[in-house]
C-alpha positions in Angstrom: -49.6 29.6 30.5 -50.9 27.3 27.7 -49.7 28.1 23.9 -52.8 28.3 21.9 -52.8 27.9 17.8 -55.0 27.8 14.6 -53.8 25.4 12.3 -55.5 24.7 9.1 -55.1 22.6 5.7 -57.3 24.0 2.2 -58.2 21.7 -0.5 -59.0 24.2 -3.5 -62.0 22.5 -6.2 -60.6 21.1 -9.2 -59.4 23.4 -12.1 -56.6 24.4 -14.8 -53.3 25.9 -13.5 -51.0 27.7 -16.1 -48.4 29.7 -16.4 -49.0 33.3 -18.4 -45.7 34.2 -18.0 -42.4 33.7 -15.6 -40.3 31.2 -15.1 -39.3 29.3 -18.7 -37.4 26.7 -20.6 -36.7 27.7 -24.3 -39.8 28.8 -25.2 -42.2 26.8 -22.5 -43.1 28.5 -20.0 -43.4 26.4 -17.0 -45.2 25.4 -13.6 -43.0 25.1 -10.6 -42.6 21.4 -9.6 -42.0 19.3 -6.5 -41.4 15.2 -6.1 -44.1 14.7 -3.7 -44.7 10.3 -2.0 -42.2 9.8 -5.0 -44.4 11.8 -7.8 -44.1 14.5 -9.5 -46.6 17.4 -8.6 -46.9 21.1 -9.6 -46.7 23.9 -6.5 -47.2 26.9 -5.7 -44.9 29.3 -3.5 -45.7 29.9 0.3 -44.6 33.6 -0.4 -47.4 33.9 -3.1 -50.2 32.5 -0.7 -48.7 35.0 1.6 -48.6 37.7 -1.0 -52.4 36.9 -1.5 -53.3 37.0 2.0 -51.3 40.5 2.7 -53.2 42.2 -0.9 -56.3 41.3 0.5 -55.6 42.9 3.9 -54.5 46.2 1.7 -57.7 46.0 -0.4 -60.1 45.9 2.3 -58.3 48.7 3.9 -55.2 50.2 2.6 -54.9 51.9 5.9 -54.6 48.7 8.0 -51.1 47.7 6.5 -47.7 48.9 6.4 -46.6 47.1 2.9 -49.0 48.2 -0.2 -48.3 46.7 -3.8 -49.4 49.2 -6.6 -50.1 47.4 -9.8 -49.8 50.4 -12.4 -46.2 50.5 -11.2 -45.2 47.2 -9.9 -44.3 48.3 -6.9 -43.8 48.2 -2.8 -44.4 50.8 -0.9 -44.6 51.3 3.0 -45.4 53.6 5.4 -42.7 52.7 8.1 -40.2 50.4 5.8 -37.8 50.8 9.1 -40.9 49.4 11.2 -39.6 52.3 13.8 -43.5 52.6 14.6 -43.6 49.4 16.0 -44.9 49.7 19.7 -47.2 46.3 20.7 -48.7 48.5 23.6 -50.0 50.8 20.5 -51.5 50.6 17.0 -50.1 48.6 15.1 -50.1 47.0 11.2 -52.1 44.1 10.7 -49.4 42.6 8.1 -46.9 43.0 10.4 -48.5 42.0 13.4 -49.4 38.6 11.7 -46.2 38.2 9.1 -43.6 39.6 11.0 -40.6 41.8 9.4 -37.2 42.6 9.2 -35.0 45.4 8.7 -31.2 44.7 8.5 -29.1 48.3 8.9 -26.3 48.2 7.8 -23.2 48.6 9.8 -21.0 52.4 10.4 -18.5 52.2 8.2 -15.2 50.3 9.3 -13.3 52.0 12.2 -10.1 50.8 10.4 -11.3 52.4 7.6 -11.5 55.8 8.9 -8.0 55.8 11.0 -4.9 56.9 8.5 -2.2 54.3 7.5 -0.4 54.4 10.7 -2.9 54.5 13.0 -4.4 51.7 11.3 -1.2 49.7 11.8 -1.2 50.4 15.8 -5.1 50.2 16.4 -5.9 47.7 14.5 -5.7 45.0 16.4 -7.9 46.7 19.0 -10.1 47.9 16.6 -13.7 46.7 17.1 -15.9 45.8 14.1 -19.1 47.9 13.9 -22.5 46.2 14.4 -25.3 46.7 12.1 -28.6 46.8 13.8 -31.9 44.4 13.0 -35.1 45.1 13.8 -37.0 42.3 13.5 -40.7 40.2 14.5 -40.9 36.2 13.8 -44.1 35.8 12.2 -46.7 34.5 14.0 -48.6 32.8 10.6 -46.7 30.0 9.1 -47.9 28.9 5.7 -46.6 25.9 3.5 -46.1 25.5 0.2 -49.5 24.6 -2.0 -49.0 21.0 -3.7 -51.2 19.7 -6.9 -53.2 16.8 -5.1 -52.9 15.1 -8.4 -49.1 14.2 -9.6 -48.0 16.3 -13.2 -48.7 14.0 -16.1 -47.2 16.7 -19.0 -50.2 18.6 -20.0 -49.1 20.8 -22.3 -50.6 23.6 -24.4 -49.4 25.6 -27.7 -50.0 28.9 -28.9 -49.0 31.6 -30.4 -48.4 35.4 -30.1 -50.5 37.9 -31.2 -50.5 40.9 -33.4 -47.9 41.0 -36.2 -45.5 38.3 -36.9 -41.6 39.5 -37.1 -39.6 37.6 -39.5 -36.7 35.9 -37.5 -38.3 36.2 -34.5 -40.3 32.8 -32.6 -43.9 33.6 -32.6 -45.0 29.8 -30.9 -44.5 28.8 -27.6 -46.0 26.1 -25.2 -47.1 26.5 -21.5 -47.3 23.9 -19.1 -51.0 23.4 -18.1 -52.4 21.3 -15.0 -56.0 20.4 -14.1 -55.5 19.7 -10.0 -56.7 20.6 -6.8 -54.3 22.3 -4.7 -53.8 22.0 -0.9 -51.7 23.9 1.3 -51.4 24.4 5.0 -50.9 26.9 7.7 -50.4 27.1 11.2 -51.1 30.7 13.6 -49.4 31.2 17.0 -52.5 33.0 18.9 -50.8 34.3 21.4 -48.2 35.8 19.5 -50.6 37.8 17.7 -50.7 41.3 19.5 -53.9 42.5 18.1 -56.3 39.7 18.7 -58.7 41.0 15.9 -56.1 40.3 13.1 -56.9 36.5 14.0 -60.3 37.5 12.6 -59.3 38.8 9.4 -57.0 36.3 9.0 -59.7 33.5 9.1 -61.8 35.7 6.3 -59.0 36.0 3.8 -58.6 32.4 3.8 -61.8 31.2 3.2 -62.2 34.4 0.6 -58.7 35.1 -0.8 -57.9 37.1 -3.9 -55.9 35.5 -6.3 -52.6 33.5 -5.8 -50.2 34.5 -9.1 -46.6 35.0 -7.4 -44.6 34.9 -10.6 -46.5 32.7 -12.7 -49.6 34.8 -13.2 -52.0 32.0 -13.3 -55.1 32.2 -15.6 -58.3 32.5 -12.8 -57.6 29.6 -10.5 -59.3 29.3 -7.6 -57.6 29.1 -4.6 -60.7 29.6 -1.8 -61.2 26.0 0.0 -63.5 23.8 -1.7 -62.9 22.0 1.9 -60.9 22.8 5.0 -59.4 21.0 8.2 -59.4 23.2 11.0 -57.7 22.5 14.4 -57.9 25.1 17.3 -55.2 23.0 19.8 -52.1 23.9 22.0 -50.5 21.2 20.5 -47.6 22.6 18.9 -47.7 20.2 16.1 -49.9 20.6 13.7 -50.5 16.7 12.7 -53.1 17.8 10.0 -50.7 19.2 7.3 -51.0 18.3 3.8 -53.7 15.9 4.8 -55.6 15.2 1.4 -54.1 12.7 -0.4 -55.2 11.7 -4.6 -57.0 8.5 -4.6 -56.5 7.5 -8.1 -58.3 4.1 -8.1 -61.8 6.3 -7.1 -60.8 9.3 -9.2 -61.3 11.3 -5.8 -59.3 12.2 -2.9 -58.9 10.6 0.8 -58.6 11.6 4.0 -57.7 8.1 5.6 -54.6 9.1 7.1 -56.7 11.7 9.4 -59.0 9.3 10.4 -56.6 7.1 11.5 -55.1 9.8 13.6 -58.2 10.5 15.1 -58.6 7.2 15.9 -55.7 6.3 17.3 -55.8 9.4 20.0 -53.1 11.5 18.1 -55.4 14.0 17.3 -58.7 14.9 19.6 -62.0 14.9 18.0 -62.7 17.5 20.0 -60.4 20.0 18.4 -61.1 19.3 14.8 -64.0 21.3 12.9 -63.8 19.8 8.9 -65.9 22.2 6.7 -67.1 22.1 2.8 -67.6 19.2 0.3 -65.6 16.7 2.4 -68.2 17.3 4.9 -70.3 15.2 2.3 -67.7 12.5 1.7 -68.4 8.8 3.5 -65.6 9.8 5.4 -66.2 13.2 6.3 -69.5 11.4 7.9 -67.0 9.2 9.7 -65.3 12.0 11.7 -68.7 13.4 12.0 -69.1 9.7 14.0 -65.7 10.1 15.8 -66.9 13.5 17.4 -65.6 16.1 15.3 -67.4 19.0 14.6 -68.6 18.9 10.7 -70.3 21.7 9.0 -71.4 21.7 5.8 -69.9 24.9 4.3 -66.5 26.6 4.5 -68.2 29.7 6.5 -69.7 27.3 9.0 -66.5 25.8 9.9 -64.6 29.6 9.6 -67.3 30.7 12.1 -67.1 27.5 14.7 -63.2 28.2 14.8 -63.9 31.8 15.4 -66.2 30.5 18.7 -63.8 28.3 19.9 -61.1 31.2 19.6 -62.8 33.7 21.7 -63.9 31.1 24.1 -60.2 30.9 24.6 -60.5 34.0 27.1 -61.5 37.4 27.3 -58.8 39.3 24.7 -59.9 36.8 22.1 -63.5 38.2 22.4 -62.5 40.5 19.3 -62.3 38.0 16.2 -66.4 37.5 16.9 -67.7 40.8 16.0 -71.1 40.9 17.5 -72.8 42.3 14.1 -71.5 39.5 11.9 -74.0 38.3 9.5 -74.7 34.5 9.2 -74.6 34.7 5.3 -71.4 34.2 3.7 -69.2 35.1 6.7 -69.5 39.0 5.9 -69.5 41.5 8.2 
């Protein structure tokens, strides 16, 4: 029985990343940073993509997910943090259906511990060592770390605090600024979704996340998809990660390297569906001329993915929802 997958790459629109607060050096605070084809770049965390991703689940519907973050209190809270409600024949949690989880129990205390001085002397050696018990699910949804299309040149910005000064105490700082696109990628094991709707609302939080801060609380940046790669394959390589690349000479980005896969047979025409600005791009009119599906908007592309899904067979029926609307994706 084939492996099916979604696999997808994002290409944000252009605008300034900066750190509020977090991470710092002296009194900079910083952007996290990579060495990306030999540059430097600023990134962004797979675990705060994911973050995003899950918070949207819980604020479309707080009772579809197992793990809800309160912001008055800064906190996690879950419903079953021991996941002993976990029953794939049953109900179950769309972020832990989709993100997997893992609870490590500790093991019963030592034996040795709990046998006196000379019976520890005698027994010891036959003395077995308590197991701890894990209860566990390998994520179906694999997400990779966003990189800055554009490399880091050292933007910086100064400031300084409000309110009432403190004599003795430093009321300027800097913050590391960077106007980029970002682009990330992810991949989805279909099958090893158990509830094949959750593919569904996987697809929508992408196209219409909330926003990406981890640590860093960034200031507004968008991280929807300006433009998006899309590849429904069972092909378990991807072979469409990361594939924006900064063309500096144009003051634009390229997506040469895809076409050249195309081209070469690596990757089917057939399976690709580009959506979104690049659909307007000579070369997003190229792989419109190699056979791949091209819409013109994100939604489009989101909604063509979602047909070729449930054309997959009959259990994948459920990500089309037969009262979609055509605007904007919504249901």
């Amino acid at each position: 029985m084939a492996t099916h997958y979604l696999y997808g790459t994002i290409l944000t629109s252009e605008a300034v990343a900066a750190n509020n607060r977090g991470d710092n050096i002296g009194n900079t605070t910083t952007l996290q940073k990579v060495f990306h084809q030999d540059d430097l770049h600023t990134s962004v965390s797979a675990e705060a993509i994911r973050f995003a991703l899950r918070y949207r689940f819980q604020l479309e519907d707080s009772n579809s997910v197992n793990r809800t973050y309160h912001s008055d209190t800064g906190k996690l809270l879950y419903k079953d943090e021991k996941m002993s409600y976990w029953n794939p024949s049953s109900s179950v949690y769309i972020d832990d259906d989709l993100m997997g989880f893992m609870d490590a129990e500790a093991a019963a205390k030592e034996k040795e511990d709990e046998l006196t001085d000379e019976e520890t002397t005698t027994k010891s050696s036959k003395a077995k060592k308590p197991q701890g018990k894990v209860t566990k699910r390998q994520s179906p949804l694999a997400i990779g770390r966003a990189v800055s299309l554009r490399p880091y040149r050292g933007e910086l910005s100064f400031n300084c605090v409000s309110g009432e000064k403190v004599k003795g105490q430093l009321s300027l700082y800097s913050a590391e600024m960077h106007t980029t696109e970002y682009q990330y990628s992810f991949g989805l094991n279909l099958g090893d979704v158990v509830k094949k709707q959750h593919i569904g609302r996987l697809i929508d939080a992408i196209i219409d996340p909330p926003p990406v801060a981890g640590n860093h609380a960034r200031f507004a940046y968008d991280f929807s998809p300006a433009s998006i790669i899309l590849r429904v394959t069972n092909a378990h390589s991807s072979r469409i990660q990361n594939c924006f690349e900064h063309d500096e000479e144009n003051r634009a980005y390229t997506i040469k390297r895809l076409i050249e896969r195309v081209e070469a047979g690596d990757i089917s025409a057939s399976e690709l569906i580009v959506g979104g600005e690049v659909s307007r791009t000579e070369e997003g009119q190229k792989l419109k001329e190699l056979g791949v599906k091209v819409e013109p908007g994100v939604y489009a592309a989101a909604d063509e993915a979602r047909k070729r899904i449930a054309a997959l067979g009959d259990e994948y029926k459920v990500i089309v929802p037969e009262n979609k609307a055509a605007v904007g994706g919504a249901a």
